[in-house]
C-alpha positions as CSV (number, residue, x, y, z in Angstrom):
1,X,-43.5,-77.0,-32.3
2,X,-44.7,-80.3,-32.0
3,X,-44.4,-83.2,-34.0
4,X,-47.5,-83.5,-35.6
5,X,-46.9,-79.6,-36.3
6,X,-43.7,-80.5,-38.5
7,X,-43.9,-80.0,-42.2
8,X,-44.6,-83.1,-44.2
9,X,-41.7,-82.9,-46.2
10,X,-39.3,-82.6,-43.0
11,X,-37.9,-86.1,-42.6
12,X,-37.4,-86.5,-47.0
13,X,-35.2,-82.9,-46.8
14,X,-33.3,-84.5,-43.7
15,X,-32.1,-87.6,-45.7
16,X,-31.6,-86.2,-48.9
17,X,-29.4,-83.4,-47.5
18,X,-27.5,-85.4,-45.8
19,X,-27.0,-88.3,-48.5
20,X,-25.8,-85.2,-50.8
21,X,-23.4,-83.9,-47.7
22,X,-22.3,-87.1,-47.8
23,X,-21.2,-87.4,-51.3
24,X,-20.2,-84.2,-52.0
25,X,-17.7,-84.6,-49.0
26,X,-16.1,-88.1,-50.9
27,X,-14.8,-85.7,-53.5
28,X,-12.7,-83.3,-50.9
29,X,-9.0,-84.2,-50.7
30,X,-8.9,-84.0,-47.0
31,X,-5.8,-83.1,-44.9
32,X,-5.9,-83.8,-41.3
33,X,-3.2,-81.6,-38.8
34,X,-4.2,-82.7,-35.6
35,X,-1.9,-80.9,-32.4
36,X,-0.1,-83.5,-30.9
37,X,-1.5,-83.2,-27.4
38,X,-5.0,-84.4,-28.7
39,X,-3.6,-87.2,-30.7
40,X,-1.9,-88.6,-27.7
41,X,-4.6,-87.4,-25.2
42,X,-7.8,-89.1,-27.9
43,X,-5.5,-92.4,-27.8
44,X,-5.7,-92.6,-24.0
45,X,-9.2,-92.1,-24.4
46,X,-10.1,-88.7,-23.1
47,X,-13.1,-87.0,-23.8
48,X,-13.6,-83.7,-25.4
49,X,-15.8,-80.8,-25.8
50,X,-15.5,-80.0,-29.4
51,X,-15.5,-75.9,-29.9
52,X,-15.8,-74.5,-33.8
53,X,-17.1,-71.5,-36.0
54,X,-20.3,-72.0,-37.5
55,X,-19.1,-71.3,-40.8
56,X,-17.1,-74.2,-40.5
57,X,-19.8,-76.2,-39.5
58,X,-20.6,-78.5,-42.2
59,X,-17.1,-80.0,-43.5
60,X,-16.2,-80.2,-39.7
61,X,-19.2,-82.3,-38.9
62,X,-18.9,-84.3,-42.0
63,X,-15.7,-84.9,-40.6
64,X,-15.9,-86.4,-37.4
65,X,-19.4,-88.3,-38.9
66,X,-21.0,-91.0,-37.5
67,X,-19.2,-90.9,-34.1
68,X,-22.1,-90.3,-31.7
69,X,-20.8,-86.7,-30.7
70,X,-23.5,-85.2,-29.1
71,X,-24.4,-81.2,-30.6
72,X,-26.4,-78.4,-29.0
73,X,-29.0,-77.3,-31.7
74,X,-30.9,-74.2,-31.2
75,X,-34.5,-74.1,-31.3
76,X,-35.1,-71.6,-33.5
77,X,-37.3,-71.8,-36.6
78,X,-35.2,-74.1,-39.1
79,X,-33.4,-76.0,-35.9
80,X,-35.7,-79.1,-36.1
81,X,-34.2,-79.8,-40.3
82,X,-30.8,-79.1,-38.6
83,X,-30.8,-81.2,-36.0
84,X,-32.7,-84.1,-38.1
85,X,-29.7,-83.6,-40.5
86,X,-27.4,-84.4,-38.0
87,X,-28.8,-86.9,-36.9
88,X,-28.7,-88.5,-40.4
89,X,-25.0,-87.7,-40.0
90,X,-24.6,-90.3,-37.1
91,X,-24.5,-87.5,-34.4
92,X,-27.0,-87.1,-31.1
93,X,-28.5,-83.7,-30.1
94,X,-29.8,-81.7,-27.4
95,X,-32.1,-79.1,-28.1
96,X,-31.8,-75.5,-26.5
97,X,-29.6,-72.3,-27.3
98,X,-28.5,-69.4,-25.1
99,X,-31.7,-67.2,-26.6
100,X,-34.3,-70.1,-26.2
101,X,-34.4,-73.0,-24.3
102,X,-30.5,-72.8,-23.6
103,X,-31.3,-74.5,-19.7
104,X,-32.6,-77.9,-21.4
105,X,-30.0,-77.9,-24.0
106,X,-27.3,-77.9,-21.5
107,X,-28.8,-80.2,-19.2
108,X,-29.0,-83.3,-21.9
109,X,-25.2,-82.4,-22.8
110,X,-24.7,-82.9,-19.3
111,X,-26.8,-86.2,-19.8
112,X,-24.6,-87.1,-22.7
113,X,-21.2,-86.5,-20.7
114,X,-22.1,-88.6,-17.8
115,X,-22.8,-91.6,-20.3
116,X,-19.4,-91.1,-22.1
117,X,-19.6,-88.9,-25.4
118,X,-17.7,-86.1,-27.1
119,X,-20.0,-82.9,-27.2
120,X,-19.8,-80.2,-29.5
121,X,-20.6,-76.4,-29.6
122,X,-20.4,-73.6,-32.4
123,X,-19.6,-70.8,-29.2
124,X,-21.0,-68.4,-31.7
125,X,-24.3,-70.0,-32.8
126,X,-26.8,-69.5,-33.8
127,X,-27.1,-65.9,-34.8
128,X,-23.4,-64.5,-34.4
129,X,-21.8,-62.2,-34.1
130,X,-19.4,-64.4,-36.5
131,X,-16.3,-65.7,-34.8
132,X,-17.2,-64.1,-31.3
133,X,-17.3,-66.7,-28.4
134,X,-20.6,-67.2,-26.2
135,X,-20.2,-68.8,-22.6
136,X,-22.1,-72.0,-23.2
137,X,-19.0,-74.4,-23.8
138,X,-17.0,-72.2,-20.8
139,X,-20.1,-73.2,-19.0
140,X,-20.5,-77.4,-19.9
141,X,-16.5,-77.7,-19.6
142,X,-16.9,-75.9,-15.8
143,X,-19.5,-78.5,-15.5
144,X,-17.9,-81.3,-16.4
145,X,-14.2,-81.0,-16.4
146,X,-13.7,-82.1,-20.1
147,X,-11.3,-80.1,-21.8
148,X,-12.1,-78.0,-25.2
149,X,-10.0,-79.1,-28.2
150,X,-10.6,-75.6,-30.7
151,X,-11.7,-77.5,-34.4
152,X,-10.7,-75.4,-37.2
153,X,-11.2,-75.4,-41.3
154,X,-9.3,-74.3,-43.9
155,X,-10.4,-73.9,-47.9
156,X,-9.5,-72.1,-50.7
157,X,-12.3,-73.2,-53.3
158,X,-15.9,-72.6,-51.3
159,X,-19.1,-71.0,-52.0
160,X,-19.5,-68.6,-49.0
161,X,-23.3,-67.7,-48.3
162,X,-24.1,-64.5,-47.5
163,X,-25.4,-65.4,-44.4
164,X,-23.9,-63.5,-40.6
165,X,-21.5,-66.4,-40.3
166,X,-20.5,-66.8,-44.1
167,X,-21.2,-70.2,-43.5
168,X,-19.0,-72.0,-46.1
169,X,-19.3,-74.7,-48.0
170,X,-16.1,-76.9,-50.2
171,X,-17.0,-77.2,-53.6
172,X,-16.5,-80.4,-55.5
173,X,-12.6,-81.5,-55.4
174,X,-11.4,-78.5,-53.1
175,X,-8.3,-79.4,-50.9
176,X,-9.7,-79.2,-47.1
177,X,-8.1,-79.0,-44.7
178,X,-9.2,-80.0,-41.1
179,X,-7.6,-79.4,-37.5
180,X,-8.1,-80.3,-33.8
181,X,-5.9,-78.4,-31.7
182,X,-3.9,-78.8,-28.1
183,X,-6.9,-79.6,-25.3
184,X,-7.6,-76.3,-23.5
185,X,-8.6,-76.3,-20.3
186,X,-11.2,-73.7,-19.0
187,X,-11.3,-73.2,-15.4
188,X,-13.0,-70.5,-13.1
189,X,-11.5,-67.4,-12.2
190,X,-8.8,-67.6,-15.2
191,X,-10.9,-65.6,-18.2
192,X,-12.0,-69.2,-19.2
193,X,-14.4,-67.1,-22.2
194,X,-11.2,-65.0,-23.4
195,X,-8.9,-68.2,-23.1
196,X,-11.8,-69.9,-25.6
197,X,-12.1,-66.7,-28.0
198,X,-8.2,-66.9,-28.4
199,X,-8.0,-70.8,-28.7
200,X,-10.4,-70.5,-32.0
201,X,-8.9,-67.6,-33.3
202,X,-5.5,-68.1,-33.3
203,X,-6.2,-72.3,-34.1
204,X,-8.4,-71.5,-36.9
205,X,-6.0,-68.2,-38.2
206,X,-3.3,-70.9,-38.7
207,X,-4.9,-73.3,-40.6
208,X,-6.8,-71.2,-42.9
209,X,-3.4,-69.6,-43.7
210,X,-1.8,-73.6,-44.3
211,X,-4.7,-74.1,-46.4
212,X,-3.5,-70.6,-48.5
213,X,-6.7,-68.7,-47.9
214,X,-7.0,-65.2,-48.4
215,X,-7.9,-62.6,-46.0
C-alpha cells in the first residue's frame, strides 16, 4: 500500500490512540521486578533483543516508551495504524513478518542493531498461535549476538479482547505489574527456539502469578 493509498484519517487515529495510551497508562500503579542479571547487564550498557506475548503488548510498550527500541511490525492489513502508533510512542520500526515481507523486516533490525538500539519482537505475532514462539528473534539474536531478555506482564483488572492472543488491556487504576528477565542467550545447535518458548513461559507464568492472576 502506498502512501497516497493510506486512509485519510490514518495519521489523526495514530495520535489520538496513542495520546489516550498514554494517559490511560498514568493511572496504572506500576511495579517493576526486573532479574538481577539484566539490571546489572543494562547498567553496563548491553544491548538487548526484547522478546514478549502479544497480549502483553500494549502495557509493555507503554512501558519501555520513548526509548528508540526498534519493533518488527507486520505488514498485514491494519500494520501501517500499528506501526504509526508506535511510533507516536517514541519507538522505530521495520516493516516485514514471517508470512509477508519477513526478509525486509529482518534486514532493518539488523540496520538498527549495527547503529546501537534495543529491538523488540512479539515471537508469536502477528496471528498466533497465542504464546507459541516463532523463529524470528532465534534468528536476529544468531545474527547479531545480542542476548533475549523474556518481558512479561502481570494484571488482575483487564479487559481481555476476544481476539487469538486475548490481547489485554489494564483498566483504569489496575496494579501492573512489569518484568525483564535474566538475558538468555540463543546459540546454534542448542534448541535456541525451545530455550526461547521456555524463557517466556516460565518468566511470564511467574509474574502473572505475583501479580495474583487467575488461571
Amino acid at each position: 500500500m502506498s502512501a497516497a493509498s493510506h486512509p485519510w484519517w490514518l495519521p489523526g487515529a495514530a495520535l489520538l490512540g496513542s495520546l489516550l495510551a498514554r494517559l490511560l497508562a498514568l493511572t496504572w500503579r506500576v511495579e517493576v521486578a526486573d532479574a538481577p542479571g539484566y539490571t546489572r547487564a543494562l547498567a553496563a550498557g548491553e544491548r538487548f533483543i526484547y522478546a514478549l506475548w502479544h497480549s502483553g503488548l500494549l502495557p509493555l510498550a507503554l512501558h519501555r516508551r520513548d526509548e528508540g527500541i526498534a519493533v518488527l511490525v507486520s505488514r498485514h492489513h491494519d500494520g501501517e495504524l500499528v506501526a504509526r502508533l508506535i511510533e507516536r510512542l517514541g519507538y522505530v520500526t521495520a516493516r516485514g513478518s514471517s508470512t509477508r515481507g519477513g526478509d525486509a523486516g529482518v534486514r532493518e533490525l539488523l540496520a538498527w542493531a549495527e547503529r546501537g538500539r534495543h529491538l523488540a519482537f512479539t515471537p508469536d505475532g502477528p496471528r498466533g498461535p497465542a504464546e507459541v514462539a516463532k523463529v524470528g528473534a532465534v534468528y536476529v539474536a544468531e545474527r547479531t549476538g545480542m542476548r533475549v531478555v523474556p518481558m512479561a506482564l502481570g494484571v488482575r483488572s483487564a479487559w481481555v479482547f476476544r481476539s487469538w492472543d486475548r490481547f489485554r488491556v489494564p483498566r483504569p487504576f489496575a496494579r501492573v505489574v512489569v518484568s525483564h528477565g535474566e538475558p538468555v542467550t540463543l546459540q546454534s545447535g542448542d534448541e535456541p527456539l525451545r530455550r526461547l518458548q521456555a524463557a517466556l513461559t516460565d518468566h511470564t507464568n511467574a509474574i502473572r502469578k505475583r501479580a495474583g492472576e487467575t488461571p
